[in-house]
N, C-alpha and C positions, 0 to 999 in steps of 0.2 A: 504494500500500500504506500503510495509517495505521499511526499506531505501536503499536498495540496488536494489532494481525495479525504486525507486523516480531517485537514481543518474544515471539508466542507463536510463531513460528517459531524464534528463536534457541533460547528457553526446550524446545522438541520436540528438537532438534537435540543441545542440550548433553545431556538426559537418553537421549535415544538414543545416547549416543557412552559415556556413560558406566554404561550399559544392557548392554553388550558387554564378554564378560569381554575381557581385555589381549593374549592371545593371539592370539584373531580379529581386533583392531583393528591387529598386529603385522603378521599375516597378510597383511591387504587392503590393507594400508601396500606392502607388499611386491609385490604380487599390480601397484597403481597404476605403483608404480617400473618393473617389466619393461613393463608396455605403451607406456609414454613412449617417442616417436621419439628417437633420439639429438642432443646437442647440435646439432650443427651444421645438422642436418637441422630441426631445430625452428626455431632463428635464422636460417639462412641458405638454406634452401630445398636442392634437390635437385642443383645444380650441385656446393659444395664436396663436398659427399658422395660425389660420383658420381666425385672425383677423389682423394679418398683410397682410396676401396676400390679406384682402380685404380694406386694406389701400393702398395698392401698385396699385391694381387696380384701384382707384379712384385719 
């Protein structure tokens, strides 16, 4: 990628971002957060996970 393909992506990016009333940008802020796997599950894989929910159960 040369640099003048790089700055008219950043240049697209920033004016799309700022293109979008604050609401919607709030929104999808929001929308990202809930799809994220939780901590542990993201760093350590399926194991610790798999023994907390069965602490939380009992």
């Amino acid at each position: 990628m040369s640099t003048n393909d790089y700055v008219k992506y950043i240049t697209q990016t920033f004016v799309k971002h700022f293109d979008t009333p604050k609401s919607d940008r709030i929104q999808s802020r929001l929308e990202r957060k809930e799809q994220k796997n939780p901590f542990l599950y993201r760093w350590f894989g399926v194991l610790p996970y798999s023994i907390i929910m069965l602490f939380k159960r009992k």
